[in-house]
N, C-alpha and C positions, 0 to 999 in steps of 0.2 A: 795642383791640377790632378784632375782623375782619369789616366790614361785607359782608353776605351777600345773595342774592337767592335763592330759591325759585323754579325754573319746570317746574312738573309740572298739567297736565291735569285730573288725578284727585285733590280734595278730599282727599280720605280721606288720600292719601298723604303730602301739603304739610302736612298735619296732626300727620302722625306726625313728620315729618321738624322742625317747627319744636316739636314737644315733644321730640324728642329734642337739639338742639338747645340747647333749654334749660339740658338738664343739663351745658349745656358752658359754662364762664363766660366766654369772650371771644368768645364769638361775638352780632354783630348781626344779626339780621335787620331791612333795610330795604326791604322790598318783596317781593311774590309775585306771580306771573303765570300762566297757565295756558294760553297761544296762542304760538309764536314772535314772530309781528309783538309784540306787548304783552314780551314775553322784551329783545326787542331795542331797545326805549322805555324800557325800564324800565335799562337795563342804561346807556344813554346818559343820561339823568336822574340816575340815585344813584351811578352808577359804583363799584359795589360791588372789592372786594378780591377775592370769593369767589361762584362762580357753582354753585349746585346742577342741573341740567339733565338732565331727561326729555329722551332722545330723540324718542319716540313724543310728537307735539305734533299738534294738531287739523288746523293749516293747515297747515306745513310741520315740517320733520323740526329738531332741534338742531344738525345741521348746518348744515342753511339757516341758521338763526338765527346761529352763529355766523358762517359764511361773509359774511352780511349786516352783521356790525358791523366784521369787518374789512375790508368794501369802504365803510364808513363815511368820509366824511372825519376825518382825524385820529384815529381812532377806535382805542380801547384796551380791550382784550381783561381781561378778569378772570379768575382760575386758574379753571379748570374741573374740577368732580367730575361725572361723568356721572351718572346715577342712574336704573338701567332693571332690569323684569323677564327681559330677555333678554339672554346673551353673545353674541350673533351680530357686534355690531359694536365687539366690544372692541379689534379691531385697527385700525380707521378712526378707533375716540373716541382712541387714543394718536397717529395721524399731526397729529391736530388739539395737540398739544402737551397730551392731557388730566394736569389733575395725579392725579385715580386714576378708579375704574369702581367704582360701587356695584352689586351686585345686590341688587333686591328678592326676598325682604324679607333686610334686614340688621339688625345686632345696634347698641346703644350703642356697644361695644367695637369694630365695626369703623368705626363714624361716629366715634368718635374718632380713628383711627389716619389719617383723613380728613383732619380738622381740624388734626391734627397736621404730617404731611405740610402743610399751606395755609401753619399756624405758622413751618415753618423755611425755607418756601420765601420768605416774604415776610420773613423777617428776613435769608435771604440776598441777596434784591434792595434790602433798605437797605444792605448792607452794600457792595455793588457800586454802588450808588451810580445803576443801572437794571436797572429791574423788566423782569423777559420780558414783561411786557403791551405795554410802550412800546417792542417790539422788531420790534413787527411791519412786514414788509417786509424785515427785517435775516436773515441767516440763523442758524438756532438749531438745533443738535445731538440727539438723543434722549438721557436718560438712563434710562430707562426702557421696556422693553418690555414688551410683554403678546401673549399666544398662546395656542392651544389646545394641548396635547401629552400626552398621555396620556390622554386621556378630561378632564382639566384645565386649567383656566386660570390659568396659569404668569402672574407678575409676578416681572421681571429684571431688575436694577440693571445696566446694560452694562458698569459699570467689572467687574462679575465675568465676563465674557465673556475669556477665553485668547484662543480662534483660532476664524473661521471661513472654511468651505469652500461652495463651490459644489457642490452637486449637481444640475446641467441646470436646470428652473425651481425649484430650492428651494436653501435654505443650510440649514448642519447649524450650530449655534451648539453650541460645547463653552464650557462654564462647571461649575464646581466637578466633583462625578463624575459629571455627567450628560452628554447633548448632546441638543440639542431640532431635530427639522427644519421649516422654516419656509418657505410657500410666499411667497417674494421672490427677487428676483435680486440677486444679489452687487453689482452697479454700484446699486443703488436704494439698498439698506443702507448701501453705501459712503459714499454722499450726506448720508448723515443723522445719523453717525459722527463726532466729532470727530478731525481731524485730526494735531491733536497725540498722541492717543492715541492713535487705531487709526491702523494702514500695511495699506495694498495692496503685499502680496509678490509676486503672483503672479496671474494672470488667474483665477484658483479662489483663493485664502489673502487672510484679512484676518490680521493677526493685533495682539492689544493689546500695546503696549510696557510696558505695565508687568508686563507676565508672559514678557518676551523676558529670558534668561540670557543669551545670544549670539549673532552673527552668524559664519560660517566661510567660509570663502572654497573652493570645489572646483575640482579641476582643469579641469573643463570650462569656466569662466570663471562658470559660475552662483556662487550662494551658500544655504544652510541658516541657515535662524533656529531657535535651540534652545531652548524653554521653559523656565522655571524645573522645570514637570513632568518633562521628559527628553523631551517630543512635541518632533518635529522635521518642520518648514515647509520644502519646495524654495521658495529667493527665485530669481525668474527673472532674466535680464540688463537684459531691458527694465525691468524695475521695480529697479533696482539704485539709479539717480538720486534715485529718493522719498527712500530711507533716506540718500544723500551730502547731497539738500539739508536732511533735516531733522538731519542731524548738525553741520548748517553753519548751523541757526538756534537750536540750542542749544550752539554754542560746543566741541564734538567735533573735536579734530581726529582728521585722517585716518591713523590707525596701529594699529598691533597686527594680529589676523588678521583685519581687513575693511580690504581698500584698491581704490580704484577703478581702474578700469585702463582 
């Protein structure tokens, strides 16, 4: 079972949300709140698995509250589903590591796809042996974005993100046949990227290796990364080192048409 907390303001709603709920069979509800301070007592007491979270809270915002339990001593974060009538803060509820963003009013079908999401997430922190809750202070990756773009609000699994670019204060994110532009800077995203996966090419180019075809070495001493797609990335000289040492931490050695010089 996946023991759960309710913290929403408005009656009506904690209502609907623990009858829908219901129809779900492994989910516990152990406790409901309706103030952040009581959100952030309640969440240190039962220590739930699964944290349903209004933004909009009387005394302070879901932020605060969260922010409060991670300046807790020892204190361990529960996945988070946000649960608001508004998208205005669907980009801050993902910096906080949220596991999704419900808008009100939502359907069964998408409180399951919720639940769901909670399910694999916490079957893969047994399996890992630690939970992202028990991570905090530790640095942890985005696997998911959320954004406005087209009049909508787009949710991105990053591993499908190819390459992005810098455009002055925004990055262009190309993923399947789209590309979405996103007000952040290339170095903040960078930050929050794993490593292993994405590379810095280029003072403007991220790009994902698992959609890199090849590296080319050009006469000017630069080098081009060539997607799987046939897009093709200037890799700068200054950023040439990234790609020698991560070739040198997966056991690559240095031949064929990428050599350092």
């Amino acid at each position: 079972m996946i023991r759960a907390v309710l913290a929403d303001d408005e009656v009506l709603a904690r209502q609907k949300l623990r009858r829908l709920l219901r129809e779900i069979d492994d989910v516990d509800i152990v406790g409901e709140c309706s103030t952040a301070r009581e959100t952030v007592e309640l969440v240190k007491l039962t220590a739930p698995e699964l944290l349903f979270l209004d933004i909009c809270l009387p005394d302070m915002d879901g932020f605060d509250a969260l922010s409060a339990l991670k300046a807790y001593p020892n204190g361990k974060l529960p996945h988070i589903v946000f649960v608001t009538a508004n998208d205005r803060w669907a980009v801050r509820a993902f910096e906080f590591h949220a596991l999704d963003y419900l808008l009100k009013p939502f359907t069964i079908e998408r409180l399951r796809a919720s639940v769901k999401l909670a399910r694999e997430r916490l079957a893969s922190d047994k399996t890992s042996g630690l939970a992202d809750s028990e991570k905090l202070g530790q640095e942890q990756y985005t696997t998911r974005m959320v954004f406005k773009s087209r009049g909508r609000i787009l949710f991105l699994l990053v591993k499908e993100i190819r390459w992005i670019a810098a455009e002055e204060n925004y990055v262009r994110i190309h993923a399947a046949n789209e590309s979405h532009l996103l007000r952040e800077t290339i170095g903040r995203l960078e930050s929050r990227l794993d490593p292993l996966n994405f590379l810095r090419v280029h003072r403007s180019s991220i790009v994902n290796l698992h959609y890199v075809k090849e590296v080319r070495s050009e006469a000017d001493g630069d080098a081009t990364v060539v997607l799987i797609s046939g897009e093709k990335i200037p890799m700068s000289r200054s950023y040439r080192s990234r790609m020698q040492r991560l070739m040198k931490v997966c056991g690559i050695p240095k031949s064929g048409s990428f050599q350092g010089r």
